[in-house]
C-alpha positions as protocol buffer text, in pm:
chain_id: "A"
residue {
  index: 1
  type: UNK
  ca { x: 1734 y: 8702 z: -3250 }
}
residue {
  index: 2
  type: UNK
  ca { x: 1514 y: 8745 z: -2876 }
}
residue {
  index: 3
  type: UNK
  ca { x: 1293 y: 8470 z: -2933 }
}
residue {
  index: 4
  type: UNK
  ca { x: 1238 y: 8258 z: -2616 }
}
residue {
  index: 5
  type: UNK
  ca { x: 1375 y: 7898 z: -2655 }
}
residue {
  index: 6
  type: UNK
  ca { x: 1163 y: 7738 z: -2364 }
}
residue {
  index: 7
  type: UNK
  ca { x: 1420 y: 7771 z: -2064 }
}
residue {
  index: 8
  type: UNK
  ca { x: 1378 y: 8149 z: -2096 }
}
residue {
  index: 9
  type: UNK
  ca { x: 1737 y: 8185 z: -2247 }
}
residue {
  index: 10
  type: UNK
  ca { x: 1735 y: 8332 z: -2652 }
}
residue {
  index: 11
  type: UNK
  ca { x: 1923 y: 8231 z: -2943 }
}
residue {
  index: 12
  type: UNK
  ca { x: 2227 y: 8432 z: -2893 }
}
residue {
  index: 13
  type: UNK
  ca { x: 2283 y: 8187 z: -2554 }
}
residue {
  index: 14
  type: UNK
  ca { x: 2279 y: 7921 z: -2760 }
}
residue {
  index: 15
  type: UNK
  ca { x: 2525 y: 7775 z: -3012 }
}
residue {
  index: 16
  type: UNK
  ca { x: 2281 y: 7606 z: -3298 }
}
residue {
  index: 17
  type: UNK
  ca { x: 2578 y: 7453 z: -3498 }
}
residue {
  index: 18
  type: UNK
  ca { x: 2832 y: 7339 z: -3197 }
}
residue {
  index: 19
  type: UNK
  ca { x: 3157 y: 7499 z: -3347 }
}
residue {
  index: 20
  type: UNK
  ca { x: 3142 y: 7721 z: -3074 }
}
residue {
  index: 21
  type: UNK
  ca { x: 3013 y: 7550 z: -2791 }
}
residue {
  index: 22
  type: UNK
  ca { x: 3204 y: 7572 z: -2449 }
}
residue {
  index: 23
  type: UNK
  ca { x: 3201 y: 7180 z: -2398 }
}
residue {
  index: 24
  type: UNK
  ca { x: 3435 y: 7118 z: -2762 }
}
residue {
  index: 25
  type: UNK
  ca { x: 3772 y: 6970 z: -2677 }
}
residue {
  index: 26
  type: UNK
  ca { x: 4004 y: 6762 z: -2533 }
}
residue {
  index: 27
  type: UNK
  ca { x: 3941 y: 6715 z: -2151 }
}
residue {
  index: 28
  type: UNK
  ca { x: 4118 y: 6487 z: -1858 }
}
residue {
  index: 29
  type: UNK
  ca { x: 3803 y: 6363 z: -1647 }
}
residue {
  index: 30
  type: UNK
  ca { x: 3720 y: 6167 z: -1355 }
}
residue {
  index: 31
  type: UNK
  ca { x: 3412 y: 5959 z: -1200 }
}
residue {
  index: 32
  type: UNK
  ca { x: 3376 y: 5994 z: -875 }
}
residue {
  index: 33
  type: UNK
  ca { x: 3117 y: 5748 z: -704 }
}
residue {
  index: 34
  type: UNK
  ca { x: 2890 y: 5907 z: -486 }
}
residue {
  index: 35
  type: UNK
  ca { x: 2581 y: 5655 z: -373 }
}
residue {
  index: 36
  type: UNK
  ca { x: 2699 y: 5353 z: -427 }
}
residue {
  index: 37
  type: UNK
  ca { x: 2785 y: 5245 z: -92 }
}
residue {
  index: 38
  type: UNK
  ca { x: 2462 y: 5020 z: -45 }
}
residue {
  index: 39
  type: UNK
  ca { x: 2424 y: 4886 z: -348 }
}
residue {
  index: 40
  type: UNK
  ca { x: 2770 y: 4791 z: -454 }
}
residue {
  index: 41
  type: UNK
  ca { x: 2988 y: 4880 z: -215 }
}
residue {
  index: 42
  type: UNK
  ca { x: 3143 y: 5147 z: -356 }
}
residue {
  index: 43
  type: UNK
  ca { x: 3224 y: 5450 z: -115 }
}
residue {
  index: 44
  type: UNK
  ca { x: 3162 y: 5793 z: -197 }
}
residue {
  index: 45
  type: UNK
  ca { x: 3470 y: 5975 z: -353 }
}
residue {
  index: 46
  type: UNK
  ca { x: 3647 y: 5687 z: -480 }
}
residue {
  index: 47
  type: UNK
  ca { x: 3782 y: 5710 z: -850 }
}
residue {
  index: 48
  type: UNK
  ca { x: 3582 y: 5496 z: -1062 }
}
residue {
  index: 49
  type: UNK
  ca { x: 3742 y: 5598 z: -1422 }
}
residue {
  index: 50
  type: UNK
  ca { x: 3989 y: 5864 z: -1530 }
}
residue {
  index: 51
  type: UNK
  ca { x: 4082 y: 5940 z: -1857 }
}
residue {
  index: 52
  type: UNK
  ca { x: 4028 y: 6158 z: -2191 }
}
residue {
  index: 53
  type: UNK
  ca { x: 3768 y: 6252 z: -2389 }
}
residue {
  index: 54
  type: UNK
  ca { x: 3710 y: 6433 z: -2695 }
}
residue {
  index: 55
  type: UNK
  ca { x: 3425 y: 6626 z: -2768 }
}
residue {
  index: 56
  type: UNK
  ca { x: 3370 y: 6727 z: -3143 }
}
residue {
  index: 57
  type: UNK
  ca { x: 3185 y: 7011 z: -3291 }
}
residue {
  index: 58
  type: UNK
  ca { x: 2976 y: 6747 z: -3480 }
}
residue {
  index: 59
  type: UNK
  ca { x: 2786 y: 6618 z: -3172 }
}
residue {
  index: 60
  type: UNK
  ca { x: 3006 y: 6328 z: -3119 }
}
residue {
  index: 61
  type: UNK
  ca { x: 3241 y: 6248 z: -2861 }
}
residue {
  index: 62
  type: UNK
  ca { x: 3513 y: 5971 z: -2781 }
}
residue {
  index: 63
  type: UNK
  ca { x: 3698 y: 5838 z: -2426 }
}
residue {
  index: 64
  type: UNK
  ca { x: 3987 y: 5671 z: -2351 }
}
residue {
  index: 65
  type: UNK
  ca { x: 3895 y: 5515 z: -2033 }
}
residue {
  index: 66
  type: UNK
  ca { x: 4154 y: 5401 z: -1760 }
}
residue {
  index: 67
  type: UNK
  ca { x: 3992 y: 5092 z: -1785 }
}
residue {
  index: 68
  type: UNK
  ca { x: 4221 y: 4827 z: -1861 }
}
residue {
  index: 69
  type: UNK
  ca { x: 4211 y: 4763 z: -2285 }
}
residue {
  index: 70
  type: UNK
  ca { x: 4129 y: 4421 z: -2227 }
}
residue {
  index: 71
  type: UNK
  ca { x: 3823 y: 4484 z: -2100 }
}
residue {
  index: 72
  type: UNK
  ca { x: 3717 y: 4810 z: -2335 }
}
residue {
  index: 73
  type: UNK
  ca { x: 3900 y: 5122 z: -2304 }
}
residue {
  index: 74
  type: UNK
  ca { x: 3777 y: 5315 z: -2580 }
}
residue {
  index: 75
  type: UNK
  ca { x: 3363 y: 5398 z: -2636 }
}
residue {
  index: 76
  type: UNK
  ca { x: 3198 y: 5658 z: -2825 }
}
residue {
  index: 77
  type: UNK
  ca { x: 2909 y: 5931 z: -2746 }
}
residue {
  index: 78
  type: UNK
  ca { x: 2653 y: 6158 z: -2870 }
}
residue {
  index: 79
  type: UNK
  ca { x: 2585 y: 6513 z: -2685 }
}
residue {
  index: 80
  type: UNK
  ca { x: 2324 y: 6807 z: -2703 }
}
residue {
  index: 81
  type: UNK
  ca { x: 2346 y: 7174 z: -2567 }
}
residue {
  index: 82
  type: UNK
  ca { x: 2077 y: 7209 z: -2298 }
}
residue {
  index: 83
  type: UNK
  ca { x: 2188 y: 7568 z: -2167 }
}
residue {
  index: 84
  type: UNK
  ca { x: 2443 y: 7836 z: -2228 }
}
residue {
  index: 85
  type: UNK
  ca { x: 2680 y: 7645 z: -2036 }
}
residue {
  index: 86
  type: UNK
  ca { x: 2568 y: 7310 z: -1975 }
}
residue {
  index: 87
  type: UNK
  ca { x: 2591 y: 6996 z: -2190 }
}
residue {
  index: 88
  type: UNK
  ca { x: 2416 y: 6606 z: -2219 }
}
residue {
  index: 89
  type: UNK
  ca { x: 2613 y: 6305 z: -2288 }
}
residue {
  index: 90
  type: UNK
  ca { x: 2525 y: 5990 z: -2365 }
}
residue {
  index: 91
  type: UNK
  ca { x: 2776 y: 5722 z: -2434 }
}
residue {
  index: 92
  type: UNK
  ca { x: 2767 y: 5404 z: -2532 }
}
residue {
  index: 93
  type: UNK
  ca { x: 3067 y: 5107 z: -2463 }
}
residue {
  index: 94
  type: UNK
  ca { x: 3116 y: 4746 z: -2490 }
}
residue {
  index: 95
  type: UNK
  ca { x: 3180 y: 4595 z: -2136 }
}
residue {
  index: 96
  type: UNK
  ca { x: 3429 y: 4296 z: -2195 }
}
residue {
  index: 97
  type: UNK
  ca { x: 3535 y: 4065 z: -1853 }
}
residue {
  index: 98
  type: UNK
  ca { x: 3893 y: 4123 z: -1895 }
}
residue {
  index: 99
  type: UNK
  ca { x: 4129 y: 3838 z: -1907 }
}
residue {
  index: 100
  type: UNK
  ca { x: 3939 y: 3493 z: -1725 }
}
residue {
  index: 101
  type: UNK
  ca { x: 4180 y: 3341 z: -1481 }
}
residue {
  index: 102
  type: UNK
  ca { x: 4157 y: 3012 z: -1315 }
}
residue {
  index: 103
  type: UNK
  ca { x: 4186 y: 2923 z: -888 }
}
residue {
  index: 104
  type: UNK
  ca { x: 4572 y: 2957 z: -911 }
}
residue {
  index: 105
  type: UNK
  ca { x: 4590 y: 3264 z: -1122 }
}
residue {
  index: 106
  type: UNK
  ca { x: 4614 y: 3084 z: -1445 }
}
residue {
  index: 107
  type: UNK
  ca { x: 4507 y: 3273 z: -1725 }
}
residue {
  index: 108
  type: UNK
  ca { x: 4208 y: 3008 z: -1919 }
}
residue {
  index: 109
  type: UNK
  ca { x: 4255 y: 2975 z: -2312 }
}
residue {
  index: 110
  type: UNK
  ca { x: 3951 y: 2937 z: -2567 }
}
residue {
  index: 111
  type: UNK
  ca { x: 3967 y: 2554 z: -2656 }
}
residue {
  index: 112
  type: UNK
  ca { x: 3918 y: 2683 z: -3038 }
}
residue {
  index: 113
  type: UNK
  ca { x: 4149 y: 2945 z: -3105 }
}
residue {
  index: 114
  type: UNK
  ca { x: 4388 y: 2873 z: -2803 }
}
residue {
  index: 115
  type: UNK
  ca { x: 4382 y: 3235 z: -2739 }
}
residue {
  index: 116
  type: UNK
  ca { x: 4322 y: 3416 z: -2365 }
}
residue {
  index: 117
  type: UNK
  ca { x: 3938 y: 3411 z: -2263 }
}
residue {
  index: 118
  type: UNK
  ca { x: 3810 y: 3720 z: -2275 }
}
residue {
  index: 119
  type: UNK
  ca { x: 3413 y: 3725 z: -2244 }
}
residue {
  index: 120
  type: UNK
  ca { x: 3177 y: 3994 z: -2386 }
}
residue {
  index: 121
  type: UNK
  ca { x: 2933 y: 4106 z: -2061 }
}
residue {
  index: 122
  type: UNK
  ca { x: 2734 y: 4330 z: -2293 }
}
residue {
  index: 123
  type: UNK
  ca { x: 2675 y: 4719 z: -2346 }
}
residue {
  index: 124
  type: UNK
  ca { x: 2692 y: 5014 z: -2130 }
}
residue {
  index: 125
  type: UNK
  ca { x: 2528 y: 5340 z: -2119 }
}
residue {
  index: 126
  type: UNK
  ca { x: 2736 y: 5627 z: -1898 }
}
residue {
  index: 127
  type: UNK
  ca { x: 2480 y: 5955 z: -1887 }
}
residue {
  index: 128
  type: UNK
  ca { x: 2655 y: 6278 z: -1791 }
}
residue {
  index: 129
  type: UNK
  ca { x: 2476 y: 6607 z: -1757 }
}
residue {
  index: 130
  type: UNK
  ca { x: 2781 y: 6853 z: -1654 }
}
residue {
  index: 131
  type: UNK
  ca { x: 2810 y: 7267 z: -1700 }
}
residue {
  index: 132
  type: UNK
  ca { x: 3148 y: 7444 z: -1804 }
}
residue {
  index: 133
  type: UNK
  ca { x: 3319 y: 7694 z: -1618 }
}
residue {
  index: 134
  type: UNK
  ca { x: 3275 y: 8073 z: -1727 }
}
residue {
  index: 135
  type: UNK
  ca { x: 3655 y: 8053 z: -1802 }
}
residue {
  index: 136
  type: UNK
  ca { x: 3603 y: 7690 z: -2012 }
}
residue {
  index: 137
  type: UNK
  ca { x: 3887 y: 7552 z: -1876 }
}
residue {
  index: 138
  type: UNK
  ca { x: 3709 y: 7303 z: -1675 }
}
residue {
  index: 139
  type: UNK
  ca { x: 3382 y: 7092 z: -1652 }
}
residue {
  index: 140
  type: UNK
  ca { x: 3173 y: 6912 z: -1371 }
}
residue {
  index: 141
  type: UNK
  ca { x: 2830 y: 6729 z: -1359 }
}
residue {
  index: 142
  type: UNK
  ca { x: 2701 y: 6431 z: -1241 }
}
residue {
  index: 143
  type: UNK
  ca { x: 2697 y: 6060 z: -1456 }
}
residue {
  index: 144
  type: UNK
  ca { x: 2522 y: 5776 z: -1444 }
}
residue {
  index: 145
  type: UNK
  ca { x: 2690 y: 5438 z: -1559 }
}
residue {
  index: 146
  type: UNK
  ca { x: 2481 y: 5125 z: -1694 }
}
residue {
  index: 147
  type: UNK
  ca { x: 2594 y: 4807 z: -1762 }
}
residue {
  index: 148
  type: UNK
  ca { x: 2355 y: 4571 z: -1937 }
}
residue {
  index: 149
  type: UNK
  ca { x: 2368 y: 4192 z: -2005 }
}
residue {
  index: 150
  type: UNK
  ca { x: 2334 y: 4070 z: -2367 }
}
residue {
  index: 151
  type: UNK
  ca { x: 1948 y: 4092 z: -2347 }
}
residue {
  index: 152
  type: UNK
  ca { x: 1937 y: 4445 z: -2176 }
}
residue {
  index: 153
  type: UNK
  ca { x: 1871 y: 4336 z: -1833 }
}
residue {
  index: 154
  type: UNK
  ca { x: 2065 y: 4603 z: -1601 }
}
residue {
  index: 155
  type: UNK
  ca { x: 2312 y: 4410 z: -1424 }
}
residue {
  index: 156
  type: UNK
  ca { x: 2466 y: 4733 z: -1213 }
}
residue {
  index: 157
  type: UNK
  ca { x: 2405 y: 5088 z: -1200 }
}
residue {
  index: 158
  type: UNK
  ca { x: 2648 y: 5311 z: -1067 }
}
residue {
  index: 159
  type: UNK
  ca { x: 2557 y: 5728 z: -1026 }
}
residue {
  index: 160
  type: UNK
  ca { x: 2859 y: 5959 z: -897 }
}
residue {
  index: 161
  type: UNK
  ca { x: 2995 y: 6361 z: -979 }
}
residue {
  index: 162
  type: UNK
  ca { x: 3228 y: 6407 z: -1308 }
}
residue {
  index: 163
  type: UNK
  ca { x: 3497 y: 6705 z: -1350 }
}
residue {
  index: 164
  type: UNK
  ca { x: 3709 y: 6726 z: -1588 }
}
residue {
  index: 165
  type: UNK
  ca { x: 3990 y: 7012 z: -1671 }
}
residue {
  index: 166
  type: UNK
  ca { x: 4065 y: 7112 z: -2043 }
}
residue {
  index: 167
  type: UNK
  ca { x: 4360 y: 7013 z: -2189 }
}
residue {
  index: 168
  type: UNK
  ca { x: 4519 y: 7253 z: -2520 }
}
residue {
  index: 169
  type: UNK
  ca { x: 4853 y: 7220 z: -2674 }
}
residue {
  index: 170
  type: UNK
  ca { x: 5003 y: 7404 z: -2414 }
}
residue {
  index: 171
  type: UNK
  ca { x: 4939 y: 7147 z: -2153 }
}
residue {
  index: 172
  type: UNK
  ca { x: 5194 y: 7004 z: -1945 }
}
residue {
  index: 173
  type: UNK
  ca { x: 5276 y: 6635 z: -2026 }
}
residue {
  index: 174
  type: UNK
  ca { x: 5119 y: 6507 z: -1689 }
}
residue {
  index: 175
  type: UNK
  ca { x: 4741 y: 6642 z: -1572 }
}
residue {
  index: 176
  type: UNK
  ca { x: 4634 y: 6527 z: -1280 }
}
């Protein structure tokens, strides 16, 4: 098959049904900010989420965030092929406040189930565009994180570099 697919690459660069493609696995990532200094403070090359993610032949994908579970540690994603080698993400999360605390550090209770306030913020949207080694043992790109407010007003938006290094079986127990 030579037929030219638009970026000048042919069909045998791509991989139509994703069993094959470089990006399918389990991977140890991290966000790194990079721009964020002005608008929230943020400066470049500090970690702003480490985990795991899974990306499945099927398109979809799923993270465990570092992100504390109280505030919504796992979200899901849907990603394309756009080269030989490189990859589009787009992932969707709930973005919860965490545990609401009072001036002395005392955690608040809802008044009607007497349970620790926890408030829903609304959605988020992290975009990653990232290309896999020739070797496929590791990944890096650059994200974009969006978080919205119920009504899809954009209440942050944070941009940075992502790597990530492929984790098998073999792994050792800690990956940095």
């Amino acid at each position: 098959m030579a037929f030219v697919l638009g970026s000048g690459l042919t069909g045998a660069d791509w991989d139509f049904g994703h069993e094959g493609a470089s990006i399918v696995g389990l991977w140890r990532f991290k966000f790194l900010s990079e721009g964020n200094l002005t608008s929230a403070g943020i400066p470049d090359g500090a970690v702003l989420d480490q985990g795991y993610s899974a990306w499945h032949s099927d398109g979809t994908e799923i993270m465990n965030s570092g992100r504390d579970p109280l505030t919504g540690s796992f979200c899901l994603g849907a990603w394309k092929q756009t080269g030989r080698s490189s990859f589009k993400l787009s992932h969707y999360a709930m973005n919860w406040s965490g545990l609401t605390v009072d001036a002395k550090g005392n955690v608040i209770l809802d008044p009607k189930t007497k349970q620790p306030l926890n408030v829903l913020i609304g959605p988020s949207n992290i975009s990653e565009n990232v290309t896999v080694d020739g070797d496929r043992d590791s990944f890096q790109g650059t994200f974009t994180i969006e978080n919205y407010d119920p009504l899809g007003k954009v209440l942050i938006r944070l941009t940075g570099k992502v790597t990530a290094v492929r984790l098998t079986a073999d792994s050792p127990g800690f990956v940095q």
